[in-house]
C-alpha positions as CSV (number, residue, x, y, z in Angstrom):
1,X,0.0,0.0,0.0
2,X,2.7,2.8,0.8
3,X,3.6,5.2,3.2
4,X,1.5,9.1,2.2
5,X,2.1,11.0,4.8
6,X,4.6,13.5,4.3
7,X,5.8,13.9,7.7
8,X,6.4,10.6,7.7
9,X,8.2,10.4,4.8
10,X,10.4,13.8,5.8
11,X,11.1,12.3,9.3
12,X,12.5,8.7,7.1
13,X,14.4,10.5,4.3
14,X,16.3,13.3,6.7
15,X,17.3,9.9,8.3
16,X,19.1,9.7,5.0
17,X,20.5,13.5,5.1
18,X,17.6,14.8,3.3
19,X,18.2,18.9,4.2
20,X,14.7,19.9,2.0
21,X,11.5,20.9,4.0
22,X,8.1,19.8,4.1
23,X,6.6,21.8,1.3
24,X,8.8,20.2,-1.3
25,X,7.8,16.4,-0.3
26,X,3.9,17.5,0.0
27,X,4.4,18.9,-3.1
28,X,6.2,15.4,-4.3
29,X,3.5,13.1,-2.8
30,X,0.4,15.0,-3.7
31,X,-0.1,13.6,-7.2
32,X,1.1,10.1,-6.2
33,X,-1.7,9.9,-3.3
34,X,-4.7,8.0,-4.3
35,X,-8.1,9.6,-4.0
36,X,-9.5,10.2,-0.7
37,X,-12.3,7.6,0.6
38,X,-15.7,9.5,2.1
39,X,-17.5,7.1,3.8
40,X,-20.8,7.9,4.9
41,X,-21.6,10.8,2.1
42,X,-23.5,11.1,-0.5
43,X,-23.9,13.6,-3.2
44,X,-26.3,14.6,-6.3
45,X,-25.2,13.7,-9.5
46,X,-24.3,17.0,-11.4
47,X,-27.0,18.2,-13.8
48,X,-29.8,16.7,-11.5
49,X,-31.1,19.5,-10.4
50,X,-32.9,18.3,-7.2
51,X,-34.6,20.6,-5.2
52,X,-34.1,21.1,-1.1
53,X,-37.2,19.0,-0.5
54,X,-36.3,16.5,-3.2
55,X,-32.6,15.9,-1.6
56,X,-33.8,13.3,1.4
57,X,-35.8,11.4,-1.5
58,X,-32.5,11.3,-3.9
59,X,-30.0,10.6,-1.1
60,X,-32.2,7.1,-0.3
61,X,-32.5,6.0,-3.9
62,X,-29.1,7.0,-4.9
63,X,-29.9,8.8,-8.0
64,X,-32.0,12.1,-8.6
65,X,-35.0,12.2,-11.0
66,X,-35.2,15.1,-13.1
C-alpha cells in the first residue's frame, strides 16, 4: 500500500541526510496519493437538479430524478 504521509516520509528521508522541508515532499507526494475515501456521504449527480425538499428522496435512492 505505501507510506503518504509526508511527515512521515520527511522524518525517514532526513534519516538519509535529506536537508529539504516539508513543502517540497507535500508537493512530491500530492499527485502520487490515491483519492481520498468518504464514507458515509453522498452527493447529487451534477445536472440533477434536485430541489431542497427532493434531496432526502434522492440521497435514499441513490440517484436524482429530473
Amino acid at each position: 500500500m505505501g507510506i503518504y504521509n509526508a511527515n512521515t516520509i520527511l522524518e525517514r528521508i532526513q534519516r538519509l541526510v535529506y536537508t529539504g522541508g516539508i513543502t517540497i515532499v507535500k508537493d512530491y507526494m500530492n499527485p502520487l496519493r490515491p483519492p481520498a475515501i468518504r464514507n458515509g456521504t453522498s452527493k447529487a449527480k451534477a445536472g440533477t437538479n434536485v430541489t431542497p425538499q427532493q434531496l432526502p428522496e434522492a440521497l435514499t435512492n441513490g440517484v436524482a430524478n429530473s
